[in-house]
VMD Tcl script that draws the C-alpha trace (Angstrom):
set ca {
  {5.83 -17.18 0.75}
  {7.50 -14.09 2.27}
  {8.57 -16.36 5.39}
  {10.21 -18.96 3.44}
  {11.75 -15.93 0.86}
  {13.20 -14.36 4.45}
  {14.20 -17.20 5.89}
  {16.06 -19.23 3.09}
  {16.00 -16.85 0.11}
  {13.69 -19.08 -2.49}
  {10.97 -18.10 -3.95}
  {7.93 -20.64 -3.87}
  {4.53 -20.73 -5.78}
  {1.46 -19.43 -3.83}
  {0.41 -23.58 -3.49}
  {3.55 -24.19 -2.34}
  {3.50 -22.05 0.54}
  {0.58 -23.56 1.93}
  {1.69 -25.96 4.38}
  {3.70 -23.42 5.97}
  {1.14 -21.17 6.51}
  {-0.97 -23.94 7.83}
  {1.96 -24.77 10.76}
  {1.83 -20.78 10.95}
  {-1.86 -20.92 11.82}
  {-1.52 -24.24 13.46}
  {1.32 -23.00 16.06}
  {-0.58 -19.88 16.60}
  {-4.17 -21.36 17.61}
  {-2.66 -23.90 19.88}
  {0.26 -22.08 21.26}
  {3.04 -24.36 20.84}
  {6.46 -23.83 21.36}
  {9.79 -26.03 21.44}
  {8.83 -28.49 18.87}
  {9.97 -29.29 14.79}
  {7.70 -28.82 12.86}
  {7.64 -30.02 9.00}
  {5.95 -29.03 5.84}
  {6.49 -29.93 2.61}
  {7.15 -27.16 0.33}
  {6.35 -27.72 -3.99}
  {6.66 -25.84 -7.06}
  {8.15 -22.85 -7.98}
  {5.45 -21.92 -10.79}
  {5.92 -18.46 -10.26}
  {6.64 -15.61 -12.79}
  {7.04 -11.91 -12.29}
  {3.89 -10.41 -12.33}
  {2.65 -13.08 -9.52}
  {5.44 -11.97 -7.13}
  {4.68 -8.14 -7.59}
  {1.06 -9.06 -6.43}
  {2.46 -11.28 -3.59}
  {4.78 -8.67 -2.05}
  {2.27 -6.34 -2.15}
  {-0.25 -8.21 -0.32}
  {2.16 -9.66 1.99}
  {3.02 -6.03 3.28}
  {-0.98 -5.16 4.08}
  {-1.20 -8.59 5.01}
  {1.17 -8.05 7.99}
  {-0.18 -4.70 8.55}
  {2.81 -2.68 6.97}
  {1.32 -0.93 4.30}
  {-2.26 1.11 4.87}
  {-4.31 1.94 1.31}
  {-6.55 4.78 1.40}
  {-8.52 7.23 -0.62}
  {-8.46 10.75 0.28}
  {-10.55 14.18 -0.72}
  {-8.21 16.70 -1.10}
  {-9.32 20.26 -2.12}
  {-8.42 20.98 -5.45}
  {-5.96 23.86 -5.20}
  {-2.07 24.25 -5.53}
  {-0.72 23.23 -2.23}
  {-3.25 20.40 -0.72}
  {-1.20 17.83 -2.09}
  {1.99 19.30 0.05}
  {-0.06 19.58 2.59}
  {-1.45 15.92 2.30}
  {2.22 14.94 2.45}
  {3.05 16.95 5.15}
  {-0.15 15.35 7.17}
  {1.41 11.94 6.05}
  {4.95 12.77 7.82}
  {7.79 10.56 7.75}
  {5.83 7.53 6.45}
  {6.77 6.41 2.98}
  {4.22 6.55 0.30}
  {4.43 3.65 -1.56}
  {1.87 4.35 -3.85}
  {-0.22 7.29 -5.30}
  {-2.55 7.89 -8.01}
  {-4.47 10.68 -8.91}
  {-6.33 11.87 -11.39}
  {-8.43 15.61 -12.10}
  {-11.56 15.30 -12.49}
  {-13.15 18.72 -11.18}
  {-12.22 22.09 -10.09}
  {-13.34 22.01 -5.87}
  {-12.04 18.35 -5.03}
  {-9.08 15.53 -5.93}
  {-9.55 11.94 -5.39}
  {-6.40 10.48 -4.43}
  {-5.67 6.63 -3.93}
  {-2.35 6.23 -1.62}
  {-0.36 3.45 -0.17}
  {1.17 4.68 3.36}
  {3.72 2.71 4.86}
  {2.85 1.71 8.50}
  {4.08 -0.45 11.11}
  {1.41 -2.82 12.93}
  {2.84 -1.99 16.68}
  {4.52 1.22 16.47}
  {2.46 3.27 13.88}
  {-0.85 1.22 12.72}
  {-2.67 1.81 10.49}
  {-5.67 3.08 12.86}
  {-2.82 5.87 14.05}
  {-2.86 6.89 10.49}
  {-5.98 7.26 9.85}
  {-7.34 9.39 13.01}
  {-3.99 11.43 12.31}
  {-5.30 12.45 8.98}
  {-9.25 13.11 9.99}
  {-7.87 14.76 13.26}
  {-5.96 16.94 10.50}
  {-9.46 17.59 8.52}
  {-8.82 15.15 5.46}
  {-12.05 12.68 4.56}
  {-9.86 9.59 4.43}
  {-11.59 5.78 3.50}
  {-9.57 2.78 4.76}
  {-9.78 0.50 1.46}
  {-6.63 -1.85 3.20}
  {-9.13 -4.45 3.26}
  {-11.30 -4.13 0.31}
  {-9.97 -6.64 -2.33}
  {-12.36 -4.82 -5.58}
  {-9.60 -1.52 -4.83}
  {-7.16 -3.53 -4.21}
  {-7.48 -4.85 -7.46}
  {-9.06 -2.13 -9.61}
  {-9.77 1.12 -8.06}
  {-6.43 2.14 -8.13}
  {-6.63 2.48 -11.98}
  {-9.56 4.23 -12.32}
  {-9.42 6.80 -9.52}
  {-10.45 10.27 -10.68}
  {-12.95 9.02 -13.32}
  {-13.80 11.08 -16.62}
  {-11.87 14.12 -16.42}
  {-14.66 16.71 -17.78}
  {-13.09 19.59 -18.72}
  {-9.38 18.58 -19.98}
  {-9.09 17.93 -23.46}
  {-5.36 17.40 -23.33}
  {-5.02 15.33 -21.07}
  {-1.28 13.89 -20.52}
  {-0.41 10.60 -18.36}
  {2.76 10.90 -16.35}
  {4.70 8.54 -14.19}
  {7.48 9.21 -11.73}
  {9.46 6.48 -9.53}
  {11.23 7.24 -6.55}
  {13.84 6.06 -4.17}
  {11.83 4.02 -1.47}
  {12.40 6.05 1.55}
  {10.25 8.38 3.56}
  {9.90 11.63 2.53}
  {10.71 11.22 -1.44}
  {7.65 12.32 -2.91}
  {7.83 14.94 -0.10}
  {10.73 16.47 -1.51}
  {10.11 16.42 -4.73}
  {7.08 18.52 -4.47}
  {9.26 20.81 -2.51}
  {11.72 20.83 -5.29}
  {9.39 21.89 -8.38}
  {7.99 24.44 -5.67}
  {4.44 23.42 -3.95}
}
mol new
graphics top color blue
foreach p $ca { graphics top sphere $p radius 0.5 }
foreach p [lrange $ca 0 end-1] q [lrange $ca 1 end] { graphics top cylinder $p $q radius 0.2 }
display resetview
């Protein structure tokens, strides 16, 4: 879907797409090169919500985006310090909930690039740096639910608020806001 979106601007449906991943996959495993190749594209049965979820596997599925869950101590400045460990990689998506006093669960989407900053790169940066990080890029149950339930009962907080914050998608955003409200 993202191929024919780049390459012509038109969105198709997921069933749509599938003959041109299958010349994708057929051009890869036999090497070929020079020739026209055809496949017939159908449908556009596609709404919204469906081509949130598609972009957003399309970008792990080409190894641009790393998802990860991270133990943080529980203390004003860790999270800085997570973001300073992250760099000039955009976050693309963080959630985080408190749950005890000693340690934070966080659940974050790192940008990455497949050949000059994989996700592997990532990774050993941030256990190099002392974080206990879990690669969850691959496992479909976070994916698809862990994300809203990271953090769990929180115990001890009885008035408990929910907040959201959006910002512009470039590197260092979330970076500077922490920087901005002071650590």
């Amino acid at each position: 879907m993202k191929d024919i979106y780049d390459d012509t601007r038109s969105i198709t449906e997921p069933a749509g797409a599938l003959g041109v991943a299958g010349i994708k996959k057929y051009v890869e495993q036999r090497g070929i090169s020079g020739q026209t190749l055809v496949a017939i594209d159908s449908g556009a049965n596609v709404n919204f919500d469906r081509l949130r979820h598609v972009a957003e596997r399309a970008e792990l599925g080409e190894g641009r985006e790393a998802i990860i869950a991270v133990t943080i101590p529980e203390q004003p400045g860790s999270f800085k310090a997570f973001c300073e460990a992250i760099g000039k990689r955009q976050i693309t998506e963080f959630n985080y909930r408190y749950h005890t006093d000693r340690e934070a669960h966080i659940f974050v989407g790192v940008q990455t690039h497949p050949e000059n900053d994989p996700r592997s790169a990532l990774i050993a940066s941030l256990t190099g740096q002392g974080f206990l990080v879990l690669d969850l890029t691959d496992n479909e149950l976070a994916k698809l639910h862990i994300r809203h339930m990271v953090g769990g009962h929180a115990e001890r907080v009885n008035d408990e608020v929910v907040l959201r914050f959006e910002f512009p998608e470039r590197p260092g955003a979330l970076f500077n806001f922490l920087n901005r409200l002071g650590g």
